[in-house]
C-alpha positions in Angstrom: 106.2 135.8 64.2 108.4 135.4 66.8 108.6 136.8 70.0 110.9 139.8 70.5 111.8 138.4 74.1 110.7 135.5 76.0 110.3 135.9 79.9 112.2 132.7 81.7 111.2 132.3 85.7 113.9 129.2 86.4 113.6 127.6 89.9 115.9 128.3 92.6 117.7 125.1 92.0 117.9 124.0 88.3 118.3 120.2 89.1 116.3 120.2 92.0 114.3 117.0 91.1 117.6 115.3 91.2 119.7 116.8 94.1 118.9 115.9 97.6 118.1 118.9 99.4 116.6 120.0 102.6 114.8 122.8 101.8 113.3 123.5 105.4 110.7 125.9 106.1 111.9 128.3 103.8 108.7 128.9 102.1 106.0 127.5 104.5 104.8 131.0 104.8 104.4 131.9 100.8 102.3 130.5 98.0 105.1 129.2 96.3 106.7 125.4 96.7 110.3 125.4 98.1 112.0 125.9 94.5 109.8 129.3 94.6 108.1 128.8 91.4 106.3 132.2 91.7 107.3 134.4 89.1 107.6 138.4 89.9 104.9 139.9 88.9 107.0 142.4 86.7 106.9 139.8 84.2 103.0 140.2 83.4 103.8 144.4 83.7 106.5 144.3 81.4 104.6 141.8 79.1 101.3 144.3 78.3 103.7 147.6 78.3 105.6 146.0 75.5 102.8 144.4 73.8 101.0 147.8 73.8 104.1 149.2 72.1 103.3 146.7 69.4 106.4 144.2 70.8 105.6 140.4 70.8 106.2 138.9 73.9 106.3 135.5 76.1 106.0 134.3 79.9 107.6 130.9 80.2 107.3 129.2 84.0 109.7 126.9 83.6 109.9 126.2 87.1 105.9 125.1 86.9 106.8 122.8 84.0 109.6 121.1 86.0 107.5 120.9 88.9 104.5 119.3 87.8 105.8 116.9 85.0 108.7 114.8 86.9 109.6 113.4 83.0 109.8 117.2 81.9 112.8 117.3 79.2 113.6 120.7 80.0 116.5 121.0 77.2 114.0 120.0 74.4 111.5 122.3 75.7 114.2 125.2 75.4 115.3 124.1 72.3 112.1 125.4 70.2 112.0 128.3 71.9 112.4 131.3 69.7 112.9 134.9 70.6 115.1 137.9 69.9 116.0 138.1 73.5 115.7 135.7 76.2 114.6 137.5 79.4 115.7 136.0 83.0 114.4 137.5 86.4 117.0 137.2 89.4 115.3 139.6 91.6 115.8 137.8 94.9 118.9 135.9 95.8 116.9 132.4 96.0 117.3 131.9 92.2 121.1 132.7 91.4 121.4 129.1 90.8 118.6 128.4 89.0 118.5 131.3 87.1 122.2 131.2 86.1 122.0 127.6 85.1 119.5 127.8 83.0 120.7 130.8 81.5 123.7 128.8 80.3 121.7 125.4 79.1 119.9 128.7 76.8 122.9 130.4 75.8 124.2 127.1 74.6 121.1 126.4 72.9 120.7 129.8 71.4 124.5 130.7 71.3 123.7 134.1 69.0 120.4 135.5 70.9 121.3 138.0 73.4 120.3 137.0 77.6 119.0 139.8 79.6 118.8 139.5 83.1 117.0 141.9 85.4 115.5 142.2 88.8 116.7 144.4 92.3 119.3 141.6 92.8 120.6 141.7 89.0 120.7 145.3 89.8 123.0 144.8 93.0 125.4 142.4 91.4 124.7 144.0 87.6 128.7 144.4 87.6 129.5 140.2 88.6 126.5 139.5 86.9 127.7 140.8 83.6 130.7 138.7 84.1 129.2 135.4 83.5 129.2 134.3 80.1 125.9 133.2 79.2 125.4 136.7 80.4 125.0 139.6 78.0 123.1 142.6 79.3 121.7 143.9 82.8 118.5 145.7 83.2 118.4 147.9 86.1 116.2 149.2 88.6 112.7 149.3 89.4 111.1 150.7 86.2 112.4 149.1 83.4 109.8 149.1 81.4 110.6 151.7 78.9 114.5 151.2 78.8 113.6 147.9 77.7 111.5 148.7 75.0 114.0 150.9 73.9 116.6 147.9 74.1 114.5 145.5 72.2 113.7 148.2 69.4 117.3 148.5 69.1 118.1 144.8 68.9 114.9 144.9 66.0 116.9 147.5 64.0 120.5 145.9 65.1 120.9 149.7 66.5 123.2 151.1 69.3 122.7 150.2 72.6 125.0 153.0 74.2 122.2 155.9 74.7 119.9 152.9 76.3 119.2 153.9 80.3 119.9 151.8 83.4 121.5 149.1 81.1 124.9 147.3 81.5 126.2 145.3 78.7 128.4 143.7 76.5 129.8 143.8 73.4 131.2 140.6 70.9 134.5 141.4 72.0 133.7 141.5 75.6 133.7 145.0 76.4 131.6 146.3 79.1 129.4 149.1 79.5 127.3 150.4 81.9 124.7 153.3 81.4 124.0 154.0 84.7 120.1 154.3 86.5 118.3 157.3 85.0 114.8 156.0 84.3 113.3 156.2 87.4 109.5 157.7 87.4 108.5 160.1 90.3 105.1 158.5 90.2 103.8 154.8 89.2 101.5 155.6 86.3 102.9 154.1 83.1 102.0 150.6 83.5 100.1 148.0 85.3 99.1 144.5 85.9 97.3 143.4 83.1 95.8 140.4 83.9 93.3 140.5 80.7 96.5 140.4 79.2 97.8 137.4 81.0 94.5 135.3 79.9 94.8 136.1 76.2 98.5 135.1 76.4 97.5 131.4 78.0 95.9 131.3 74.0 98.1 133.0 72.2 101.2 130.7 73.1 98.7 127.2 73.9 100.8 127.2 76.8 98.6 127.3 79.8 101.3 125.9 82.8 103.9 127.9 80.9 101.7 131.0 82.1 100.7 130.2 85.7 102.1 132.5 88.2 102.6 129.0 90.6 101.9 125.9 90.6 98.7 125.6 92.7 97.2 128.4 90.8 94.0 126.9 88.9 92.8 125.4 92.9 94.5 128.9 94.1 94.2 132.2 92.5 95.0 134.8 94.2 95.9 137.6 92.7 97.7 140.9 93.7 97.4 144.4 93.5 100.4 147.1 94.2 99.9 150.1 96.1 103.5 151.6 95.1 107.1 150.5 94.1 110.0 151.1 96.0 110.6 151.5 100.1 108.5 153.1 102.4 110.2 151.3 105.4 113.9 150.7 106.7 113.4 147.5 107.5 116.9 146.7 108.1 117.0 142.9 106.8 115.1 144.2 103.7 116.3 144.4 100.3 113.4 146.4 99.3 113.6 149.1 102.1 114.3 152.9 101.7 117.2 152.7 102.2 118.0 149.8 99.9 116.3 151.5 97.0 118.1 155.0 97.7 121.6 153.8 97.7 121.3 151.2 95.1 118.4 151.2 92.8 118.4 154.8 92.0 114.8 155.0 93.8 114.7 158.2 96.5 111.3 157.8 97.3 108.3 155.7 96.8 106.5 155.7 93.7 102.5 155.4 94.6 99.9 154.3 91.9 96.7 156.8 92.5 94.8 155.5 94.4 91.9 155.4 91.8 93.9 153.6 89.5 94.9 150.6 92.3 90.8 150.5 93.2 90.3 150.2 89.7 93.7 147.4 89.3 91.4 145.4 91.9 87.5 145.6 90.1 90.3 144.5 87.2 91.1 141.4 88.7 87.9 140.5 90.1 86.5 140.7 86.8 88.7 137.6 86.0 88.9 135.7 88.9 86.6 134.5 92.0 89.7 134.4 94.1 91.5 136.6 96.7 93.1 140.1 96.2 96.3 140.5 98.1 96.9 144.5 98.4 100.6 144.7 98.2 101.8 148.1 100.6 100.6 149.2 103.2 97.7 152.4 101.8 98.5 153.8 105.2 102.1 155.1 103.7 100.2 157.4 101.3 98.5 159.4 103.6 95.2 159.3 105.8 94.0 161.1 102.3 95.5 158.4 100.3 93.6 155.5 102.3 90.5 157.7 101.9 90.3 157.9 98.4 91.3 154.8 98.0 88.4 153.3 100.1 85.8 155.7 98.5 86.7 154.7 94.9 86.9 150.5 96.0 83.6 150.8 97.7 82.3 152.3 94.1 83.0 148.4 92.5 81.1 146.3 94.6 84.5 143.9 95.1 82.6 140.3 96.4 86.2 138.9 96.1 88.2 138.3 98.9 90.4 141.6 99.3 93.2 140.9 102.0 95.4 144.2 103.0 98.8 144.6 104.3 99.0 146.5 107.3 103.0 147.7 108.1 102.2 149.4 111.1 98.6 148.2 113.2 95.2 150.6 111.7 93.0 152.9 114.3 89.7 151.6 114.4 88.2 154.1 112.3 90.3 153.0 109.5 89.1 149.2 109.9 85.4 150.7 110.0 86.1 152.5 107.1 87.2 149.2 105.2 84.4 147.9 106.3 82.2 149.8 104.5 84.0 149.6 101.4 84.1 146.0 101.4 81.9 142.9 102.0 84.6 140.6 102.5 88.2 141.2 103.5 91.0 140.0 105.9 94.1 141.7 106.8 97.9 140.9 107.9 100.4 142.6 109.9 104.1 141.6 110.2 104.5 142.1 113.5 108.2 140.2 113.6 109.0 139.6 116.7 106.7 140.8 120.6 110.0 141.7 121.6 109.5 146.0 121.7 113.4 146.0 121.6 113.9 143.6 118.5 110.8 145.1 116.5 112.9 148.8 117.3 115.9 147.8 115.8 114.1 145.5 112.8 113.0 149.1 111.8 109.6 149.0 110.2 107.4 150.3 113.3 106.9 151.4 117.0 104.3 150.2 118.5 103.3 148.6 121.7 102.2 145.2 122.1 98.8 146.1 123.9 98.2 148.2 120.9 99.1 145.6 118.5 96.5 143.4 120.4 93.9 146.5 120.1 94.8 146.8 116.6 93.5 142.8 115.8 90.3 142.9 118.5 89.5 146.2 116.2 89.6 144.8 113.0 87.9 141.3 114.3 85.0 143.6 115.4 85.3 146.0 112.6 83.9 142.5 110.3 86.9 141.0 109.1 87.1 137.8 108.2 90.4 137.1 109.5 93.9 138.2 110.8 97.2 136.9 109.5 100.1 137.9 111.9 103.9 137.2 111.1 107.0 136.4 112.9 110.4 135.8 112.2 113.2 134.3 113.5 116.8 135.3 113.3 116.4 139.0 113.0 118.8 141.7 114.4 119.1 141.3 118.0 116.8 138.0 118.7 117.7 135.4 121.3 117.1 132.3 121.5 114.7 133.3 124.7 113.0 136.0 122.7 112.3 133.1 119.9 110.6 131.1 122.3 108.4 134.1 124.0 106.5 134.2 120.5 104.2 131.4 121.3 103.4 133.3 124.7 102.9 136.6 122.7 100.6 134.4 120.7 98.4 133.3 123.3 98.4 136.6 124.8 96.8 137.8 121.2 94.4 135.0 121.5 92.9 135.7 125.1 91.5 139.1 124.0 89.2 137.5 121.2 86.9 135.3 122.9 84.6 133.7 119.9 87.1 135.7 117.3 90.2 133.1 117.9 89.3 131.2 115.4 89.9 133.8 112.8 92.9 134.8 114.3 96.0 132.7 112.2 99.6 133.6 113.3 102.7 132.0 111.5 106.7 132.2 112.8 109.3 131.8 109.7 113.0 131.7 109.8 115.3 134.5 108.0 116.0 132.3 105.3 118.1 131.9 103.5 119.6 135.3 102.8 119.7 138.5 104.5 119.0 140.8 101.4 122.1 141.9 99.6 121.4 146.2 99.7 120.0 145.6 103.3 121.1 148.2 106.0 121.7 144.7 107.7 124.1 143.6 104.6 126.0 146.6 104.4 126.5 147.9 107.6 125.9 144.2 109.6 128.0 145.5 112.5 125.5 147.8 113.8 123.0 144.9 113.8 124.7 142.5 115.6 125.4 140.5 112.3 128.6 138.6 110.7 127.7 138.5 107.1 129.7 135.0 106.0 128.7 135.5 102.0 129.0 138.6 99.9 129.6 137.6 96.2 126.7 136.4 93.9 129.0 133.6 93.6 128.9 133.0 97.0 125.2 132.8 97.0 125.0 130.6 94.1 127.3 127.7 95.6 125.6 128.1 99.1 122.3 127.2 97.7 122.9 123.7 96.6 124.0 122.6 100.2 122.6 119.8 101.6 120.3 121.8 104.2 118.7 125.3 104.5 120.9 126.0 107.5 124.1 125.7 105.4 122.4 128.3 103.3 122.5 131.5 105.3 124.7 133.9 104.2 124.4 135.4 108.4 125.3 134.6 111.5 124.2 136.6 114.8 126.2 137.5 117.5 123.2 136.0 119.4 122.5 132.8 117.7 124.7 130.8 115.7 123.1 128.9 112.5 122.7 126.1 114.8 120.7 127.7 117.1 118.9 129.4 115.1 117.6 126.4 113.3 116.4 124.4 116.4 115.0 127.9 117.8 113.0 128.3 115.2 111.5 124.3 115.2 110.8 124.5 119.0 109.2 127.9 118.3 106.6 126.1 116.2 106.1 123.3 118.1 104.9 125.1 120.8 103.2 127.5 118.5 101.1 124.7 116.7 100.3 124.0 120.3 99.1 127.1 121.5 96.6 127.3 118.0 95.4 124.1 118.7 94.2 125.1 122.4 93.1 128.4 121.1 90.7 126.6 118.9 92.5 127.9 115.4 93.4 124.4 114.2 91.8 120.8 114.6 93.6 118.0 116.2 94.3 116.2 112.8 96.5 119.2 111.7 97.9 119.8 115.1 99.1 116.2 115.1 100.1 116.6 111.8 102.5 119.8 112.0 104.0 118.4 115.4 104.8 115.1 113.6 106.3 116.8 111.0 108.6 119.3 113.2 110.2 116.4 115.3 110.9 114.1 112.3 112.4 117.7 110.3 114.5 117.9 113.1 115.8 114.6 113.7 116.7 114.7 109.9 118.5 117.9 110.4 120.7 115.8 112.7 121.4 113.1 110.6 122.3 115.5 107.6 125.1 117.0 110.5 126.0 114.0 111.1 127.0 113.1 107.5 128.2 117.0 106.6 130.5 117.1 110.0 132.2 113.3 109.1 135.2 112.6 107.7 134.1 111.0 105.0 134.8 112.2 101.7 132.5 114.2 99.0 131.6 111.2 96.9 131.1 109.1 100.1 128.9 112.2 101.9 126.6 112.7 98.5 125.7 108.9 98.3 124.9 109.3 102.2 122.4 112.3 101.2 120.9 109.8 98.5 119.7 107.9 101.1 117.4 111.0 102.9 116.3 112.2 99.5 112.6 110.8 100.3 112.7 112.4 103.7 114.1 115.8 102.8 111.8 116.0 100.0 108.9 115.2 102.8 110.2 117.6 105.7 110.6 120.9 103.5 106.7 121.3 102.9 104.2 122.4 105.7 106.9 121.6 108.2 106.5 124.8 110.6 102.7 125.2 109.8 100.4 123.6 107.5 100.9 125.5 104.0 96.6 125.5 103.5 96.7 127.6 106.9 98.2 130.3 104.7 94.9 130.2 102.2 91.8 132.2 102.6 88.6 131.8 101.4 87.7 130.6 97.6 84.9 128.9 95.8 85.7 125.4 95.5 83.0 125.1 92.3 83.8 128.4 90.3 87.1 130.0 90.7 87.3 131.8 87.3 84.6 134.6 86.1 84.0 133.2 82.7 82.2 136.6 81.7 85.0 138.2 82.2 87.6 136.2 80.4 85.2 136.0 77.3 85.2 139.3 77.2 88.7 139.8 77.3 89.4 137.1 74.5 87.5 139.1 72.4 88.8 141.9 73.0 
């Protein structure tokens, strides 16, 4: 039987084993390789909702495939696939080329099955979007999981698709409608990671890379957990903030999962896998009551996993006791963005001072976990190069309070990149942010991504920093960061030496790729010259800023699945 839709996660640049590309440190700080090969997790919710509603359904990581077999024929791969829709996520702007592209090697493949696209940035450019010819409908919003069982029953029956909610489409003769966003559930209880599901679906299709979430999976898996959907914070560079999801995604407030029902989506994953549990949301938005129950009804499962939560704003120290008690072994991390008080004002998430901040990580140190991530970025609203460079300081500062806890103390510093969120407070009203937005369209995003460098990516400039400066502010910022970790004890000398290496030689490429993109010479001449630093701009765009294992907590080397647990699930 075949599928009623197949899920397709592209990579953010179709022909990226081809192209020469610098992709930079844009994803030193996530799981994921540079062509983000990470699908969204709405893939595997959206798979066991529809399955449950008795619709066949398919996860294909293309990106993984493309990634891991160098001799991958992507077109003959497509080619057998069979589905009544062909699903494609562009949820952040990262993939509009990728996604797009491959969309149009399908739809030439598959010229009579409908493409549906979906994600918070189809939902933003739903209207271009729909424009594009391999493009036929547009699934909006946050919640789609029952407006898309609705779709794919219609497409089953050939029925109307006009009463269908949150969907833009169109028709043979290339008439456009839009429904506009009216599924959007108060409260987060009609679905949920499945990831029994996800294991049976490795068997179902004998497709086991098709299914992993990213590449490094099988020696990685973490796994996550969601606390809510939708924006708790205005983080003004965010896509995903309040304000973001209020004026665009037909959200008003945050939609919490119970926080039973997220205890018991953790004991769920742990059954499965011997890896770490990221918590996804801070619990602290819910409520001290929410944390509570939360904490009372995890400590019930006897989690020996790795449980890691995300901290928007820095815990009291009876919180951190409190996870203590509910949990053998867990970490935490904090975005703290920038030790500037000013820039973290204006960035929007928190208040909070930077002694407190330094409480907030002795506290949880002492409290027994087993470490503390802490994040920084670079290029946000109001940052100098000067404030950049105080982050190392702020860094050391953190450090000096934690005497024999430094070592478990791990602080990374990331670029913006490559895209202020479209839906952003930043995006739309950049003026008040000190921002020149310098790409609006989808379009625009799509050609920017194939540039020769990340820094020709950014769809920003600061009033502050141009892209420039921002680029060498952000390598110096590391390099003096990897120094300060080494001193503190955090890293060894072999990754110190490692990282610094890297840094100087990602920078002195930089400068050659100006050099070539500046000249006068002309496109054919300019590409052959980028042929050239292939090698090195593959080398200098992984664990350039840090070293990507830094980002990687604790799992069993020798047994990383439950095997228990899967059985049980297979026969299920």
């Amino acid at each position: 039987m075949k599928p009623d839709i197949v899920f397709i996660h592209s990579p953010s640049i179709f022909d990226f084993r081809k192209r020469p590309i610098m992709f930079g440190p844009v994803s030193d700080v996530v799981p994921s390789t540079p062509v983000f090969e990470m699908y969204p997790i709405g893939f595997a919710i959206l798979s066991a909702y529809l399955e449950k509603r008795g619709f066949r359904t398919r996860i294909v990581n293309l990106a993984v495939h493309m990634l891991n077999d160098p001799t991958f024929d992507v077109e003959a791969y497509l080619r057998q696939l069979d589905a009544r829709v062909f699903g494609f996520d562009l949820h952040w702007l990262p993939h509009a080329q990728g996604a797009l592209e491959v969309a149009a090697l399908v739809k030439r493949l598959h010229p009579d099955t409908p493409i549906l696209f979906g994600g918070l940035s189809s939902t933003y450019y739903a209207a271009e979007l729909i424009q594009y010819p391999q493009v036929d409908m547009v699934m909006k919003g946050d919640s789609t999981e029952e407006p898309l069982a609705q779709l794919l029953a219609a497409v089953r029956s050939n029925g109307s698709l006009h009463d269908i909610p949150n969907l833009t489409w169109k028709d043979r003769d290339g008439t456009i409608y839009c429904q506009p966003i009216t599924y959007v559930p108060e409260r987060w209880t009609h679905s949920r990671i499945d990831y029994g599901f996800m294991i049976k679906s490795v068997l179902k299709n004998r497709d086991l890379r098709g299914n992993l979430p990213f590449r490094d999976f099988m020696r990685y898996p973490i796994v996550a957990a969601f606390a809510c959907r939708g924006g708790v914070k205005d983080c003004s560079i965010c896509g995903g903030s309040r304000f973001a999801y209020k004026t665009f995604f037909g959200r008003p407030r945050a939609a919490f999962r119970e926080p039973e029902t997220l205890a018991f989506d953790i004991a769920d994953a742990a059954s499965y896998f011997t890896g770490p549990i990221f918590v996804v949301g801070d619990v602290q938005a819910g409520g001290e009551d929410y944390a509570d129950r939360f904490l009372q009804a995890l400590a019930k499962y006897r989690i020996r996993n790795m449980v890691c939560l995300e901290f928007w704003t820095p815990p009291s120290r009876e919180l951190f006791q409190k996870i203590s008690k509910a949990l053998p072994n867990w970490s935490f991390e904090i975005s703290c963005e920038s030790q500037d008080d000013m820039v973290r004002r204006k960035f929007g998430k928190a208040i909070y001072t930077n002694e407190g901040f330094r409480q907030a990580i002795v506290d949880g140190l002492a409290a027994g976990a087993q470490r503390a991530d802490v994040y920084f970025l670079t290029g946000i609203p109001y940052q100098t190069r000067e404030s950049i460079l105080e982050i190392p300081d702020f860094v050391e500062y953190l450090y000096s309070g934690l005497n024999g806890n430094r070592s478990k103390l791990v602080c990374f510093a990331a670029p913006l990149a490559p895209f202020v969120d479209p839906g952003s407070l930043a995006f739309e009203k950049p003026e008040l942010y000190g921002y020149r937005i310098v790409r609006r369209t989808l379009e625009d995003h799509r050609q920017a991504i194939v540039e020769p460098s990340w820094k020709y990516w950014l769809n920003y400039e600061s009033e502050h920093l141009s892209r420039d400066d921002l680029a060498d502010a952000t390598y110096e910022c590391a390099y003096r960061l990897n120094a300060v970790k080494y001193r503190a004890g955090a890293i060894g000398e072999a990754e110190y030496n490692r990282v610094a290496r890297n840094i100087q030689k990602a920078r002195e490429l930089m400068e050659r790729i100006d050099d070539v993109y500046h000249s006068s010479l002309s496109p054919v001449e300019k590409e052959a010259r980028y042929f050239e630093l292939k090698e090195d701009m593959r080398r200098y765009s992984m664990s350039t800023v840090c070293e990507k294992r830094e980002l990687e907590w604790n799992v069993s080397q020798l047994r990383k699945f439950r095997l228990r647990g899967i059985l049980k699930a297979l026969i299920s």
